[in-house]
C-alpha positions as CSV (number, residue, x, y, z in Angstrom):
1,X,28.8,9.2,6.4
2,X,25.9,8.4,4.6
3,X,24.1,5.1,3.1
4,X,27.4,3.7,0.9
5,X,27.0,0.9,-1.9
6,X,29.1,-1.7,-2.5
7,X,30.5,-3.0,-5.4
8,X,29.8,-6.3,-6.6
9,X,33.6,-7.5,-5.5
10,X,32.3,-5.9,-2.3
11,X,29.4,-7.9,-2.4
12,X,30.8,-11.4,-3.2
13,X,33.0,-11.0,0.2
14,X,29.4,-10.3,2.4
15,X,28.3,-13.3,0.4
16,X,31.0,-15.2,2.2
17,X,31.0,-13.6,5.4
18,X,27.0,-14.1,5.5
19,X,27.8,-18.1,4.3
20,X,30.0,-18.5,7.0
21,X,27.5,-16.8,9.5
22,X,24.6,-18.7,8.4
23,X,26.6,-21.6,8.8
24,X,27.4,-20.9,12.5
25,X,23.7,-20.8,13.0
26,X,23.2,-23.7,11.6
27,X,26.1,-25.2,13.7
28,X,24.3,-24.4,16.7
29,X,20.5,-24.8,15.3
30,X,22.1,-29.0,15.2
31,X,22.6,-28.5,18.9
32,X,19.4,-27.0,20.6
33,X,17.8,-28.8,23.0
34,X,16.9,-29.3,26.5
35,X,20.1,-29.5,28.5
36,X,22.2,-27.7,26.7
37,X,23.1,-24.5,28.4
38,X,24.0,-21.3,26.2
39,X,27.8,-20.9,26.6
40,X,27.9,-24.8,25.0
41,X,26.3,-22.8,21.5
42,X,28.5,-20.2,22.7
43,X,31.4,-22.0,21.9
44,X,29.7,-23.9,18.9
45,X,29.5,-20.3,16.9
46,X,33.3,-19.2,17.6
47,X,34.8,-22.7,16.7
48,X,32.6,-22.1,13.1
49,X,33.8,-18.9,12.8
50,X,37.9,-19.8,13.6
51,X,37.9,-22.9,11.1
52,X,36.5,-20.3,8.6
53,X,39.3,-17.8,8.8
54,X,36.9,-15.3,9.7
55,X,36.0,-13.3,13.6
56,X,33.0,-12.5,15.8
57,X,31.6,-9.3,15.1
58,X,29.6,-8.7,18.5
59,X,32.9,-10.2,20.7
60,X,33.9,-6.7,22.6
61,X,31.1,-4.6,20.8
62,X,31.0,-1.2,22.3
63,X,28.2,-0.5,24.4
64,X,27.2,3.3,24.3
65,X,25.8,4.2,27.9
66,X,27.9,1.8,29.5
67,X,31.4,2.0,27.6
68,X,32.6,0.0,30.5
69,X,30.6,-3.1,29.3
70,X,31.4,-4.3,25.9
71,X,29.8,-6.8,24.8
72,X,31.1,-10.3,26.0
73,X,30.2,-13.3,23.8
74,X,30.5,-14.2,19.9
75,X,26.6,-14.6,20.0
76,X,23.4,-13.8,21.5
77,X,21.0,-16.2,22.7
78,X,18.0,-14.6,23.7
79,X,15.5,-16.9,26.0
80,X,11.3,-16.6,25.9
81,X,10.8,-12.7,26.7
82,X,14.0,-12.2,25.8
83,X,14.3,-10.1,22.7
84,X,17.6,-9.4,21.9
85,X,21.6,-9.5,23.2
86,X,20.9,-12.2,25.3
87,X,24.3,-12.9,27.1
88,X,25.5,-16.3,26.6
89,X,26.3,-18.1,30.4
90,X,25.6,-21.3,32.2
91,X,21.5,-20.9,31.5
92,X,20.7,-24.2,30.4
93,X,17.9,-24.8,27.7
94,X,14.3,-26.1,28.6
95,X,12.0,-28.1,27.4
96,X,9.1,-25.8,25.7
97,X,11.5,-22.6,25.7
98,X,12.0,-20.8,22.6
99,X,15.6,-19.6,21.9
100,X,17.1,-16.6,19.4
101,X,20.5,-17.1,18.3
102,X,22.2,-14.3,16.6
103,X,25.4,-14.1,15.1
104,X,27.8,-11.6,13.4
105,X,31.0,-12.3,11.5
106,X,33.5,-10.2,10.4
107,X,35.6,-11.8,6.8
108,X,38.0,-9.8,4.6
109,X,37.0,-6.9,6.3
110,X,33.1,-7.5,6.0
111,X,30.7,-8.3,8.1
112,X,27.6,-11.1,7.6
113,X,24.3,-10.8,10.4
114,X,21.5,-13.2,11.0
115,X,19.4,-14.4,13.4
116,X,17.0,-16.9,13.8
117,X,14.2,-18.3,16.5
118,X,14.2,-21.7,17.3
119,X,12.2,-23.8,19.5
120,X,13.6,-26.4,22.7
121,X,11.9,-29.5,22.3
122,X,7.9,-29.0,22.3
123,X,6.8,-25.7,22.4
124,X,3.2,-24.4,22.9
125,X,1.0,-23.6,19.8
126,X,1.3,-20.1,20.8
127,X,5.0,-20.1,20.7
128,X,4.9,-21.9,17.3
129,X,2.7,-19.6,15.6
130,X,4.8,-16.4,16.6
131,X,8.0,-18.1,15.4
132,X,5.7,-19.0,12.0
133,X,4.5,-15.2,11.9
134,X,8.0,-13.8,12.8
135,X,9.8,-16.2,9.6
136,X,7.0,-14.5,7.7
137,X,7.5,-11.3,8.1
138,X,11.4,-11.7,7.4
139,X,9.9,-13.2,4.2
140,X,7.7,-10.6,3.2
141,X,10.4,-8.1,4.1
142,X,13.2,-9.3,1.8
143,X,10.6,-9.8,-0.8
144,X,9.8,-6.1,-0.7
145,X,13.5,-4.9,-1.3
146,X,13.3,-3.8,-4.7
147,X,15.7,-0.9,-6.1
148,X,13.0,2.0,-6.4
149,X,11.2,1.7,-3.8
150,X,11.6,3.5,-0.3
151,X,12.8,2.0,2.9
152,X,9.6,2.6,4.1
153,X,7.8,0.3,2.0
154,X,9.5,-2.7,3.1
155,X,8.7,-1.2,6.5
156,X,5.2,-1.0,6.5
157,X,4.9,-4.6,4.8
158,X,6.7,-6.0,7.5
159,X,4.2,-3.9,9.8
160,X,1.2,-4.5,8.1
161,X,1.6,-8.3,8.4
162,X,2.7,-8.6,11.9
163,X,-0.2,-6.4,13.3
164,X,-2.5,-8.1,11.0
165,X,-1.7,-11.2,12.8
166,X,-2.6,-9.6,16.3
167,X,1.2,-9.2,17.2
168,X,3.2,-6.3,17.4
169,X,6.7,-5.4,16.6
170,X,9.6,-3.9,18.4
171,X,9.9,-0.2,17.7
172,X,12.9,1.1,20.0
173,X,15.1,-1.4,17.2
174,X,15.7,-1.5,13.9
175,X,17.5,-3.6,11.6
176,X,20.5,-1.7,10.2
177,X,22.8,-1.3,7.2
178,X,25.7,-3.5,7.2
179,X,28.8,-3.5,5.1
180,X,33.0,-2.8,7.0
181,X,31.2,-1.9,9.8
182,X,28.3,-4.1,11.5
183,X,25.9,-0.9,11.9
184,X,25.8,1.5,8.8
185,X,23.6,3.5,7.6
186,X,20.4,3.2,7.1
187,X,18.4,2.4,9.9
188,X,15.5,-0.6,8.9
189,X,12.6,-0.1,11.2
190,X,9.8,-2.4,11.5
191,X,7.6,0.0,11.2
192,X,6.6,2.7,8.7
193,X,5.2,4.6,5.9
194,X,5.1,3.9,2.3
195,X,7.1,6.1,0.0
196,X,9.2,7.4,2.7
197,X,12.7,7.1,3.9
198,X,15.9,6.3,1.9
199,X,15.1,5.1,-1.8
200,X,16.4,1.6,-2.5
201,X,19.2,1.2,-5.2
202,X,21.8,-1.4,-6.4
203,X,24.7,-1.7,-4.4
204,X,22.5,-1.3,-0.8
205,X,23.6,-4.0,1.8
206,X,21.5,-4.2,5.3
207,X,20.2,-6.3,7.8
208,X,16.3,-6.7,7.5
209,X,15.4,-8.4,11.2
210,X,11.9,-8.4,12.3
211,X,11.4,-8.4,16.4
212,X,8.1,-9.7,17.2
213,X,6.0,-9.3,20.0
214,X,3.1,-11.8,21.2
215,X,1.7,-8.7,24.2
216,X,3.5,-5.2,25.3
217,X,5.9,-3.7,23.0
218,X,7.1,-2.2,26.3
219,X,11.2,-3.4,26.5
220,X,13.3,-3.1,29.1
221,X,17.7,-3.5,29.1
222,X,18.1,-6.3,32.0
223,X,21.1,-5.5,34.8
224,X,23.6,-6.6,32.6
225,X,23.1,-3.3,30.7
226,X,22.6,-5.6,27.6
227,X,19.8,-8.1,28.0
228,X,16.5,-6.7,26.1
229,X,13.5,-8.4,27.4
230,X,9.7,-7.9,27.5
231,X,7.8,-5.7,30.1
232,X,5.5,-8.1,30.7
233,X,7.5,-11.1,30.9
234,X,5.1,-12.3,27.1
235,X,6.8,-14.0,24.2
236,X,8.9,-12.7,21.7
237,X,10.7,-13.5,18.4
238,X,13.8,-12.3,16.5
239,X,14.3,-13.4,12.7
240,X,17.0,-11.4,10.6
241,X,19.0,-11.6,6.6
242,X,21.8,-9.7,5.4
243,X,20.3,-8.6,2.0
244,X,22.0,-6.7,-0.8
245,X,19.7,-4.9,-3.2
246,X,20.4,-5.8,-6.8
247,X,18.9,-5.0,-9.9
248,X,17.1,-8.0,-10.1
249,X,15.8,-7.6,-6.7
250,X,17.1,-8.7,-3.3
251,X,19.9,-11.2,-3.1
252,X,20.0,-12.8,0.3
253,X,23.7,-12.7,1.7
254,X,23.4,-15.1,5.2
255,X,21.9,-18.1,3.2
256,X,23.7,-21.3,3.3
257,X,23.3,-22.7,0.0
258,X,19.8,-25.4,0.2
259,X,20.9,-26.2,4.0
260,X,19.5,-22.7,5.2
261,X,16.0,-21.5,4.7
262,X,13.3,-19.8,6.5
């Protein structure tokens, strides 16, 4: 189908859909801590989403090797070595455990994706600094989304950072166009080339969503064929914005208003 750009109309409806969304995390940001188990934020996400007039995006998401298994939550809530698609349950937060919520939200017919890494209580220094590099590199990533340049510029910035910190980043997923339909094209890897891939231009909506590694960038799908967790059991991190590329550079679409900021 190809990479399709939205008009601004278009545009101003991801704006709401990513408001509501980044609300929802922020809902459930309120609410971490040790004790609380992850159905609880769960169910913190889909009441946001209902008084908002708008629906979960991953609630019954196809799952491609095991069409059997759709996905069965409104988030995910990925725990320590837990990368991503974390299945909410009765898992109750610890103290020192870091925690990725992610969140999609479908309104009007278009969809808002974010994610962020938060931390339970007090968390090591080493857990700290990841989540610190991981906001970073989200940072550096939107900053690099400027219509003219190529995909694989904002790739290799968000690359060149992470490594240069001593971490590495995920490279079996990518962030991913977003727009009617939660994955569109193009794919966003965090890792790449300069002056290669798709050419940035107004109208361009995807979800930029550094996964960070502290060891292995070895992954593995846990027996709930969803679950994506670390080989080696080591830390990892999972930051993410629905951008649209403008022609006065990247306009964030999941930030809520002054409340929401990496």
């Amino acid at each position: 189908m190809g990479i399709i750009l939205k008009s601004p109309a278009e545009i101003e409806l991801m704006r709401e859909a990513g408001r509501i969304n980044a609300l929802a995390l922020w809902e459930m940001a309120k609410a971490v801590r040790p004790g609380v188990t992850t159905h609880e934020l769960d169910c913190i996400a889909a009441e946001v989403l209902r008084k908002h007039g708008a629906t979960p995006a991953f609630l019954n998401y196809p799952n491609r090797e095991f069409p059997e298994k759709p996905y069965p939550a409104v988030i995910n809530a990925s725990i320590n070595a837990e990368l991503v698609h974390g299945i909410p349950g009765k898992r109750r937060l610890r103290e020192g455990d870091i925690i990725s919520l992610d969140c999609g939200t479908i309104y009007r017919g278009f969809v808002g994706d974010s994610a962020i890494t938060l931390p339970v209580g007090r968390i090591s220094a080493q857990a700290r600094q990841l989540l610190g590099v991981t906001s970073e590199a989200l940072r550096i990533g939107v900053a690099a989304c400027r219509a003219g340049t190529h995909m694989g510029d904002v790739s290799f910035a968000i690359q060149s950072f992470v490594e240069g910190k001593g971490y590495r980043v995920a490279r079996e997923y990518t962030g991913h166009g977003v727009g009617r339909e939660m994955h569109e094209e193009p794919d966003v890897p965090n890792w790449g080339h300069p002056d290669r891939g798709p050419l940035l231009k107004p109208g361009m909506t995807f979800a930029l969503e550094p996964m960070v590694m502290v060891g292995s960038e070895e992954l593995y799908i846990k027996n709930n064929h969803w679950t994506v967790a670390t080989v080696d059991g080591q830390l990892c991190a999972h930051f993410e914005h629905t951008i649209a590329v403008t022609e006065n550079g990247p306009f964030i679409l999941t930030r809520w208003e002054d409340e929401w900021k990496i």
